[in-house]
N, C-alpha and C positions, 0 to 999 in steps of 0.2 A: 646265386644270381648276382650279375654286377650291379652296384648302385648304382650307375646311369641307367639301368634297364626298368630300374625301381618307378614306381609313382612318387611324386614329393613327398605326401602325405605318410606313406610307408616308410620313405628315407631318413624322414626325419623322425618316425616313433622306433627303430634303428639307433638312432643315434643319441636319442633319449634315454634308450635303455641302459644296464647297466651293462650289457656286452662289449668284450675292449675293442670291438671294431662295428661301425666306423668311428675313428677318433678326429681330432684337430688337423692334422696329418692330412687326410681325406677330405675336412669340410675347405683345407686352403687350395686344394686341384679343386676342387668345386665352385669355391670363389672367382678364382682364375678363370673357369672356363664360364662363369657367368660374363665376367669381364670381356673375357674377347667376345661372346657372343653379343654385348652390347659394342662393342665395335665393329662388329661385323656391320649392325646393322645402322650403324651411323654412317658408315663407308657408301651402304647402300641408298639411303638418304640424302648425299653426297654426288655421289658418281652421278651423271646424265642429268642434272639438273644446272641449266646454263647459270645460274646465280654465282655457282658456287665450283664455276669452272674451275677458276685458279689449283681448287684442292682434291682434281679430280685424279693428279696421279699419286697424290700423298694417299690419298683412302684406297687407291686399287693397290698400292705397298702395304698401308696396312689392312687390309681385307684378307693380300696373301698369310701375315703372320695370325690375326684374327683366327684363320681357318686352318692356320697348324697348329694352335695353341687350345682350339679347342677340341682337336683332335687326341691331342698328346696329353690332355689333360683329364680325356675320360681313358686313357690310360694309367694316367700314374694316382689318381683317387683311388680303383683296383687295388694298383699295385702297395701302397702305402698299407692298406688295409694288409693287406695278402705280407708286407715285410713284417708287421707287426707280427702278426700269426707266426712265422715262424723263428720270431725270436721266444715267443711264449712257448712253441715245440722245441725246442732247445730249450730251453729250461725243464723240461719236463724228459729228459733223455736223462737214463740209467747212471747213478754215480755210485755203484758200490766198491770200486776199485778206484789204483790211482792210475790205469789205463782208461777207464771211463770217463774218467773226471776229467783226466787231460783232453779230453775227444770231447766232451760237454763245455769244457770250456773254450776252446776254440771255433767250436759251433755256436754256441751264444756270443761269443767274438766277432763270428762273419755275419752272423743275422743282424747282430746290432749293428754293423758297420753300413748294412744293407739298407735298413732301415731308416737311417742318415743319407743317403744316395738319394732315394726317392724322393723326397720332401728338397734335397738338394736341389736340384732337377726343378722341382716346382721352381725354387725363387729365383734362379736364372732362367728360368723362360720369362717368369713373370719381368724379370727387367727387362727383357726382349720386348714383349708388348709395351711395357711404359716407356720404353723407346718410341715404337709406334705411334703411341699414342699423343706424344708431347707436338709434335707439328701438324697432328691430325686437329687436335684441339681449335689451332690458328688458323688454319683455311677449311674446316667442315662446315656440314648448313649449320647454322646459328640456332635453328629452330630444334637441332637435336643438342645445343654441349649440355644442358644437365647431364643426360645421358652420356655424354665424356667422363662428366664429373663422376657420377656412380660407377663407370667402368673402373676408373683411375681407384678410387676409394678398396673397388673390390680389388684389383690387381696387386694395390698398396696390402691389403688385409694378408691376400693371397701368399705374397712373398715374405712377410714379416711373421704372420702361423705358422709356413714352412720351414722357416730360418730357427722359429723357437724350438721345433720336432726334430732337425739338424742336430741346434746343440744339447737337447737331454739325452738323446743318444748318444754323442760324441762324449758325451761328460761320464758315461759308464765305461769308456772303453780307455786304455792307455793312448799314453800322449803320441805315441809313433802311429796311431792308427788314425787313417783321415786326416793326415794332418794338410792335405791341402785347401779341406774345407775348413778346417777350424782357422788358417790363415786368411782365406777369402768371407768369410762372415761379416766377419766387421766393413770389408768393400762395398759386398751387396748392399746391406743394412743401409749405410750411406748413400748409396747410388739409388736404394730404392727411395728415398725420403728427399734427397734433392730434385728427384725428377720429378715425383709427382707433388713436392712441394712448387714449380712450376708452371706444375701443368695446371694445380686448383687458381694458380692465381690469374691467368688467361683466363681457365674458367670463369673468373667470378667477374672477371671484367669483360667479358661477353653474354652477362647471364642478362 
């Protein structure tokens, strides 16, 4: 069963348990797609309400990312769960020879690298909506920015959990592999903490 298909309740004694999935991995597409869905619905808040004309095309822009992000992100919760698993089935592939071993080890090579992609993928979306989200903050209805703030918070959590499942994985595998993500890490990291270091402080002075 997918975990968006789950009850909360269920999802979360899942993830309590000691099964390696769902992990961190999964809770920060989770995060995320909480986050756009509280921007969705600020957008909606937003939009047709003459007050708050000004921000009526900024929230139908981000409504549109809103509603890919949380689409894309009951995808990749799936799929994180789903890469982990088969880096654990590669490890468990036949090493009695040094033809096995060689074939085991390049499969726990691509799983792991796999594994790194996905949670990758989270924290540049998640900067996609903190994008979103930074001029939405300035002209939304007033009556919703908490709700910016707790978006911005989870979006923040979002890409930073992501970014930490990136590099344990990357940190098992040699330096040639991934190395475009191991050079954009530290980008994200920054870009995710300036924006929504921005965005709370709008917040707080609309609060």
């Amino acid at each position: 069963m997918s975990w968006i298909d789950m009850k909360m309740i269920d999802f979360q004694a899942s993830l309590a348990s000691r099964a390696a999935t769902p992990g961190g991995g999964t809770v920060s597409a989770v995060a995320l797609g909480q986050s756009a869905a509280l921007v969705a619905m600020v957008t909606e808040l937003t939009i047709g309400n003459d007050k708050w004309r000004e921000g009526w095309e900024i929230s139908k822009s981000a409504k549109i990312k809103a509603d890919h992000v949380m689409l894309q992100t009951n995808d990749l919760a799936d799929d994180d769960s789903k890469a982990f698993d088969q880096v654990m089935g590669a490890f468990k592939l036949p090493k009695s020879n040094d033809i096995e071993m060689a074939a085991r080890r390049e499969s726990i090579r691509q799983a792991t690298l796999e594994a790194a992609e996905v949670p990758y993928k989270t924290a540049t979306l998640a900067i996609e909506l903190l994008k979103e989200i930074l001029p939405l903050s300035e002209y939304c209805n007033a009556n919703a920015i908490s709700d910016v703030g707790v978006a911005t918070l989870l979006a923040t959590a979002g890409c930073k959990g992501a970014l930490f499942n990136v590099e344990i994985n990357l940190n098992s595998l040699p330096v040639e592999l991934g190395q475009d993500m191991r050079s954009n890490i530290p980008y994200i990291s920054e870009e995710c903490r300036a924006i929504s270091k921005e965005i709370m402080h709008i917040v707080k002075s609309r609060l």
